[in-house]
C-alpha positions in Angstrom: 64.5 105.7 121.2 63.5 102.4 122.9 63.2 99.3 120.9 60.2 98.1 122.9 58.0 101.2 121.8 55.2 100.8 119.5 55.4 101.2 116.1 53.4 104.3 116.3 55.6 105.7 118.9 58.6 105.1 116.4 56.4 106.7 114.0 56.3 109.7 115.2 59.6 109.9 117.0 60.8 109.7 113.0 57.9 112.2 112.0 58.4 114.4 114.4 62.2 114.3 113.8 62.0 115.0 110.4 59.5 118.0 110.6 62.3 119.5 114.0 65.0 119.5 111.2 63.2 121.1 108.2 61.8 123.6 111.4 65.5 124.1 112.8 67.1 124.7 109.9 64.3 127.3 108.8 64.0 129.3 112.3 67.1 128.1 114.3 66.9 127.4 118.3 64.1 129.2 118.1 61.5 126.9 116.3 58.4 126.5 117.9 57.8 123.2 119.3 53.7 123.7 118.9 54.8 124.5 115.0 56.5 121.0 115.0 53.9 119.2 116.3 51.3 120.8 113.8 52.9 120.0 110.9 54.4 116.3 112.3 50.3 116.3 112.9 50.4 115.3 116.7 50.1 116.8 119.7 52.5 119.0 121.8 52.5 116.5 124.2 53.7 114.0 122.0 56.2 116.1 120.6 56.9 116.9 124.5 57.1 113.0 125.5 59.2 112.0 123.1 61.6 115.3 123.5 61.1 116.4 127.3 62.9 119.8 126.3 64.3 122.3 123.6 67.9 121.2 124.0 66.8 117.5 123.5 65.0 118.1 120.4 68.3 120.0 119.2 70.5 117.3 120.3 68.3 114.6 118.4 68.2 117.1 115.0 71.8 117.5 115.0 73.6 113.8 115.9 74.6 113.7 112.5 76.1 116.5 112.0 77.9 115.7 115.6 78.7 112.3 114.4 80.5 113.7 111.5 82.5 116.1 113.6 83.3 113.2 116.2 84.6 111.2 113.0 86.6 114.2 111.7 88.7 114.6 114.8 89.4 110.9 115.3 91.2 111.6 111.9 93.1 114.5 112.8 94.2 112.7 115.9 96.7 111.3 113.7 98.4 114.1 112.3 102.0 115.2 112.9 101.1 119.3 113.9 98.8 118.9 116.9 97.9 122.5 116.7 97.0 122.1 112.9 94.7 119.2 113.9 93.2 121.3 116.8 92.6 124.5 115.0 91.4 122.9 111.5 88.7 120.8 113.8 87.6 124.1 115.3 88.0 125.7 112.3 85.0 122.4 111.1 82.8 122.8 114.4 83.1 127.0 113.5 81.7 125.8 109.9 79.1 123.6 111.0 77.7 125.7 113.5 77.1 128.6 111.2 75.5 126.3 108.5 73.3 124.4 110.8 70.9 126.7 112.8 70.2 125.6 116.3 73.6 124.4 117.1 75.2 126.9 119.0 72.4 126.3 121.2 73.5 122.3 121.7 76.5 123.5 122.2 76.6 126.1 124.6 77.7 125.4 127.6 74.9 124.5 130.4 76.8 126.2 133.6 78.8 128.9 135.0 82.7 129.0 134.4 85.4 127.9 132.5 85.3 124.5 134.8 81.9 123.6 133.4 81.5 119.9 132.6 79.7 119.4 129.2 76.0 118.2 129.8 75.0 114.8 128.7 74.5 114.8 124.4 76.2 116.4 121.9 78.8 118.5 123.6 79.9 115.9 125.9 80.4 113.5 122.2 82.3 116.5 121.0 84.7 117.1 124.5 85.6 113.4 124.4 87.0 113.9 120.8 88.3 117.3 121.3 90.2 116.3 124.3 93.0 114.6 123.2 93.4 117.1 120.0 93.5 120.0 122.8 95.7 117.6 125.3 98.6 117.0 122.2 98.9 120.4 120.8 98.9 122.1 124.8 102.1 119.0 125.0 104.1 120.8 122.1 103.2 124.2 123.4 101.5 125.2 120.8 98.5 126.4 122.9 98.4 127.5 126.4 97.9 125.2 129.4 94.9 126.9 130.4 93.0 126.8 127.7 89.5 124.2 128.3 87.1 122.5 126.6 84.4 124.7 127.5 86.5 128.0 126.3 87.1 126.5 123.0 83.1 125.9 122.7 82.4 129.0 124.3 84.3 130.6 121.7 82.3 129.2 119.2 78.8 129.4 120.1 79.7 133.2 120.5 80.7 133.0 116.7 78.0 131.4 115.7 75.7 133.4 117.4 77.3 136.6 116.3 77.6 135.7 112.9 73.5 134.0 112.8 71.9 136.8 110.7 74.6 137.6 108.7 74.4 137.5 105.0 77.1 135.1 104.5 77.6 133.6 108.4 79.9 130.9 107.1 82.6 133.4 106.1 82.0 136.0 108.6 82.2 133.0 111.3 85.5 131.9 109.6 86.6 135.5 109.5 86.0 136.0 113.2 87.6 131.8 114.0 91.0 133.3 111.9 91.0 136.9 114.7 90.4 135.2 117.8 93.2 132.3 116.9 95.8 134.5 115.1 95.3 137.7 117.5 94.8 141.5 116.3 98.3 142.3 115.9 99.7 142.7 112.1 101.8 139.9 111.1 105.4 140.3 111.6 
């Protein structure tokens, strides 16, 4: 938000920020914006001005929690197994995104194919961390050389979207992180 904007403006940038989270963690992706400007008591073009789409409003609601996952991987960075720092981060962004409605929707990928640059926001914060966890641990061969970015998050948002209306999502997205990672086979 601009520093040179009114104090009413920053107002109800915070109101309506506050009122998208409580909404967003209710109803997911999904929450109307109209509901959000309602109860923030302004208008839907206010709410519209100061979030010009869905995916923006997401973004805004869920920089902390992206923050915190940023933060977490700049700590992994250091440790000696790069493919124990890589999978317990995905194993955090699995976590977050079936706790925290509406972000599988941030960080879907906008685009076709595995080439897919991140947009702009939260998924480009999160490919900027992710990179040189993925970069170390493909170097000691512990994950294939093919393996993106954008697979890794695709991945994920399908977890977390497969796992939203579960009773417990956080342990049937873990469930489903622990297949795709160790395969179907029966261990050895």
């Amino acid at each position: 938000m601009p520093v040179e904007q009114r104090a009413d403006a920053r107002r109800n940038h915070a109101r309506i920020l506050a009122v998208a989270e409580e909404e967003v963690a209710a109803h997911g992706a999904d929450a109307s914006m109209e509901r959000i400007a309602r109860i923030a008591g302004v208008g839907s073009a206010t709410v519209r001005r100061h979030f010009p789409s869905r995916r923006a409003l997401l973004e805004a609601v869920s920089q902390s929690r992206i923050e915190a996952l940023c933060d977490r991987a700049r700590e992994l960075a250091a440790d000696d197994d790069g493919r124990s720092a890589l999978l317990d981060w995905l194993g955090e962004v699995v976590a977050y995104s079936a706790a925290a409605r509406g972000l599988a929707a941030v960080l879907a990928p906008e685009g076709a194919g595995p080439d897919s640059a991140p947009v702009d926001g939260c998924s480009r914060k999160l490919a900027v961390v992710a990179e040189p966890l993925l970069r170390r641990a493909v170097s000691e061969g512990a994950v294939d050389e093919s393996v993106t970015f954008a697979d890794l998050m695709s991945l994920i948002v399908g977890i977390a979207l497969a796992t939203e209306h579960d009773p417990d999502p956080a342990a049937r997205a873990d469930r489903l992180f622990r297949l795709a990672v160790g395969g179907l086979s029966p261990k050895s």
